[in-house]
N, C-alpha and C positions, 0 to 999 in steps of 0.2 A: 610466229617465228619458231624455229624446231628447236630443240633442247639438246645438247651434247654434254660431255661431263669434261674437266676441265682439262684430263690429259689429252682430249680429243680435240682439244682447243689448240694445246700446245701446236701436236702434232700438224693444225689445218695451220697455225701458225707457220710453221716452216717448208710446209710443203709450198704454200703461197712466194714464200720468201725467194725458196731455190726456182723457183717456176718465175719466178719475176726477175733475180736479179740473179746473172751467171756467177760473181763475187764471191754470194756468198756457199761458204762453205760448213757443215757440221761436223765436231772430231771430239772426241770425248770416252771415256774407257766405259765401253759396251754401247756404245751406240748398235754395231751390227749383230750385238749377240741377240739368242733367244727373244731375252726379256724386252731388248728394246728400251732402256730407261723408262721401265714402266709402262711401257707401250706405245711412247711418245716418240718414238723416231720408227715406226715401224711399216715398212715398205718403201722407205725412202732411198736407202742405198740402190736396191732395184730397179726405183725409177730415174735416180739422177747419178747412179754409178760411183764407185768405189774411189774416185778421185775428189768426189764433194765433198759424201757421206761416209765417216771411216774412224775406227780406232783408234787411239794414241797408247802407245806403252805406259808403263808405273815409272812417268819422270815428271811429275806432274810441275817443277819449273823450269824445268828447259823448253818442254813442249808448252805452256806459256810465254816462253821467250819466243819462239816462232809462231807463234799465234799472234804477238804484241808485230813482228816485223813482218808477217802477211798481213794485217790489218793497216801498216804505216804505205805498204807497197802494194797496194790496192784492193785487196780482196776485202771478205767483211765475213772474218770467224764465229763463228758460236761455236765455244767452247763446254763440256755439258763435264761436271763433277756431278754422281748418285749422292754425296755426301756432302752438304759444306766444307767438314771437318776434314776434306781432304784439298781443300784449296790452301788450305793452309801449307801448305808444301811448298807454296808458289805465291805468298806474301810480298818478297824481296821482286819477283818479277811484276807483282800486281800493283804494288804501293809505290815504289821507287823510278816503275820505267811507263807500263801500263796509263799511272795516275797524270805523270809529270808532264810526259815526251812535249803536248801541245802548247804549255804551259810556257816548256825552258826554249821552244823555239820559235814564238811568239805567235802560235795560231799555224804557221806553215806547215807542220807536220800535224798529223789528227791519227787519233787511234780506233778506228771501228768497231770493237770488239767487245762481245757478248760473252760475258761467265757465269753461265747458265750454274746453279747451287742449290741443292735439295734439303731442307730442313724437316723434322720430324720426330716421331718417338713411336713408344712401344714397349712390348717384353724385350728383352735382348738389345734393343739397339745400343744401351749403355754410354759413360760418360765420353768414348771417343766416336761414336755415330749419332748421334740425337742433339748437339749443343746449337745454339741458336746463336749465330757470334755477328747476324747484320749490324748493330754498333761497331763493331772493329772499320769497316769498308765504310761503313754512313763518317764514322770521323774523317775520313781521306779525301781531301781539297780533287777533283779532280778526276774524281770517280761520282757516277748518278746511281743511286740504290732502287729499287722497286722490289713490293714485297705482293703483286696482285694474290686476292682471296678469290674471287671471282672466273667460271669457266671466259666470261666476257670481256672481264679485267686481264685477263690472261694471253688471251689470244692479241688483243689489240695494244697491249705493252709490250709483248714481243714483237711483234712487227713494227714499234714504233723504235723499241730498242736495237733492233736489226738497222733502221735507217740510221739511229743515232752516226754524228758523228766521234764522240766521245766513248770512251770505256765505260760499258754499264754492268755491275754485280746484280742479276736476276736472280731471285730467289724464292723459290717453293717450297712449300710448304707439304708433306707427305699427305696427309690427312685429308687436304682440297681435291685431290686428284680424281675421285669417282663421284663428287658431286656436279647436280647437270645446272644449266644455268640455258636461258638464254641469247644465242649466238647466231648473229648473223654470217650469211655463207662469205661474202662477198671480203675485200681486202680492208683492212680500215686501221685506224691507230688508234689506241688513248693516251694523250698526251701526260709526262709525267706531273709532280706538281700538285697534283689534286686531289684532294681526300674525296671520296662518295659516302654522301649521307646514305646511312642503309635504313634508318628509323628515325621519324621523326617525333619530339617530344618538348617541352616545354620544362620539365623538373631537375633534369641532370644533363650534362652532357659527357659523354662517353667515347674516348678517342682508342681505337684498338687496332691492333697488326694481325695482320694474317690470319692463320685456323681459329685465333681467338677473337679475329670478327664474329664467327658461328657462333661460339659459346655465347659472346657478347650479344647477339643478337637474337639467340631463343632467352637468354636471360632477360631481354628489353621487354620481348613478347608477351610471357606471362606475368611478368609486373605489371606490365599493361592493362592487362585480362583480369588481373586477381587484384592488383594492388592499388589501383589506380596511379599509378605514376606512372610519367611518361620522360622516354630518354629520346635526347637526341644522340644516335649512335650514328658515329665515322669509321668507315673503315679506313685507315692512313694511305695503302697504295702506297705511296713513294717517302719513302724517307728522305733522299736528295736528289733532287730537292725537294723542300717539305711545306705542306700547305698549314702555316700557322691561321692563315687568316680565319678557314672557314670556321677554327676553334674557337676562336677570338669573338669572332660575331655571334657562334651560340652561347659562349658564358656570360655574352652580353644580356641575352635572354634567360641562363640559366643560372647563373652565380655557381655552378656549382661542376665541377671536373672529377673522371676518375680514369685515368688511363689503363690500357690494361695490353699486356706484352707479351710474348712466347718466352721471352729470355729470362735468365735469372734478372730479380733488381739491380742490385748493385752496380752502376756502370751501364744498366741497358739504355736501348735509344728512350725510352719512358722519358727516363730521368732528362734527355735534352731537351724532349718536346717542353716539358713540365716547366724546364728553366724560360723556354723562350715563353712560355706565354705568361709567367709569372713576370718578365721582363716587361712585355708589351701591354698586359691585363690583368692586372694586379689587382685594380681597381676595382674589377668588375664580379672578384670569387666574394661570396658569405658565407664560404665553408673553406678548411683546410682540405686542397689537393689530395688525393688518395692514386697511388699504385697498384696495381696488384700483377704479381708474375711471379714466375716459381723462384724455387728455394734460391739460398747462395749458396747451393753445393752441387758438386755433377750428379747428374741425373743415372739411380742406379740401373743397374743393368737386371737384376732379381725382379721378378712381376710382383712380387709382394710388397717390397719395398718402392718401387712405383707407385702405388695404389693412391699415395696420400699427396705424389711428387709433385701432378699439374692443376692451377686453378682451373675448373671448372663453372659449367653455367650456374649453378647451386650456387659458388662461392660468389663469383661475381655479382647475383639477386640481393644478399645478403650484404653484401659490403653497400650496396646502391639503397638499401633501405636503412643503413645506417647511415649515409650522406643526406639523403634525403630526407632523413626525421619522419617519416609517415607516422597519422597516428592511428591511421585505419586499419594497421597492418597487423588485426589481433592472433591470437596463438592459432585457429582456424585455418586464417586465411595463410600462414607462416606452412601450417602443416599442406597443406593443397600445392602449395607453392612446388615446397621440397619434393611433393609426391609428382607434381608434373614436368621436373626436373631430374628425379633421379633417375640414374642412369641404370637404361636395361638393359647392356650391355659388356661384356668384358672391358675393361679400364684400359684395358692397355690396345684398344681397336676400336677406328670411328665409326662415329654414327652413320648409318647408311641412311638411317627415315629420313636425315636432313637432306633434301634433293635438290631446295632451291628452286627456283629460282628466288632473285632475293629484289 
């Protein structure tokens, strides 16, 4: 199977979509420019014309507002924000009209609609470009979240959230976007719903979101290799709706949880997973639950002050061998660990060696 990288997923994403269903439409600020959102909508206007594929001015909730009444009146929008933090403009459209319509009219009216959301960080990108705010939208009855890590995951959640008929807040992650994955050519979906085991293991289990499946995942590896522990690591995919079960049945094996998030703690979706399976599987931890995600403070804009902002795969190794008790894990094997961990690259730019497939 041939390998693409995940914006190139997007991209075969939507071009499948418009090539399938005349409905749909893509409009978003810079879809037609240069950049292309990253490269992700690029030669589409060309092939499906300036009426599908197209612009929207800096009114980011009104032009929601007729994104929510093209979606009720037949078409099927994806709507594409470069930035989360600029959806926020169009909350009172998202939460209130968006969330409700199907709800307050008992199923007869349905809302189609894609709000495609880019998450991320970096030097510069600072406390109004970088926030991670998917618990705002995961709290909202009425709205389906997905967070794919995956060039695979990626492809076949958009084309599943394109059919949806409910409003779905799609959300990317900056960082995934040039790793390749395996992806088939053809049209396909993945249902929401479902965490994917990315590692499997027997001593921890490890529930993670997004770019920090990666981290979470080369951290799994070399515990593995070095330390003998082994994690069962999830990557979540879909916050709403959300898969408790698969968690549930590994702390049954594992006793033991560490979730781990792009978001600050305080308030992130962590902290609900963590409530519901403390609800459901209480029974089954012999260790106190553990967190880990960035500070509770915005994220600075200074590269310096970065440096120390986001857990990384190091922190993560560390935190998992303190859940886990190892007693193998002497100063040696602590030091090899960190050494094949640490990062050889600027802090504030992804890992390119990570290629994936996963």
């Amino acid at each position: 199977m041939r390998k693409i990288t995940y914006i190139e997923a997007i991209r075969e994403a939507f071009d499948l979509a418009l090539g399938r269903d005349s409905r749909v439409v893509l409009i978003g600020e810079g879809v037609p420019d240069p950049k292309n959102i990253f490269g992700s909508t690029v030669g589409l206007r060309e092939k499906y014309g300036s009426r599908r594929v197209f612009d929207m001015p800096l009114a980011e909730n009104g032009v929601t507002g007729i994104c929510i009444g093209a979606a009720m009146t037949g078409l099927r929008p994806v709507m594409i924000h470069q930035r989360i933090d600029f959806s926020l403009l169009a909350l009172d459209q998202i939460i209130n009209n968006a969330a409700k319509w199907s709800y307050m009219f008992n199923g007869v009216v349905s809302v189609p609609l894609v709000i495609r959301v880019i998450v991320g960080r970096g030097w510069g990108q600072g406390p109004q470009h970088s926030q991670n705010l998917q618990a705002i939208f995961a709290q909202i009855p009425g709205l389906k979240v997905v967070m794919p890590t995956t060039a695979k995951d990626a492809k076949g959640m958009m084309l599943a959230a394109i059919e949806d008929e409910n409003p779905v807040i799609f959300i990317e992650h900056r960082w995934v976007h040039q790793i390749e994955d395996e992806v088939q050519e053809d049209y396909y979906t993945v249902p929401f719903g479902k965490a994917r085991k990315i590692h499997d293991g027997s001593d921890v289990t490890i529930a993670s979101f997004s770019f920090m499946s990666i981290e979470t995942l080369k951290a799994g590896r070399v515990l593995d290799r070095h330390c003998g522990i082994s994690a069962d690591i999830f990557d979540m995919r879909s916050l709403s709706p959300l898969d408790i079960d698969s968690i549930i049945d590994s702390i049954k094996k594992t006793g033991k949880l560490i979730l781990v998030d792009t978001a600050s703690k305080f308030g992130s979706f962590s902290g609900e997973l963590l409530s519901q399976v403390v609800e459901r599987g209480f029974s089954y931890l012999k260790e106190t639950p553990i967190r880990i995600a960035a500070p509770d403070h915005p994220a600075p804009t200074s590269h310096y002050m970065t440096e120390n902002y986001y857990p990384e795969a190091v922190d993560i190794a560390l935190r998992v061998i303190d859940v886990v008790n190892k007693d193998n894990c002497s100063d040696s094997i602590l030091k090899t660990l960190r050494n094949k961990l640490k990062r050889d690259r600027p802090h504030d730019v992804p890992d390119l060696k990570f290629t994936g497939p996963f």
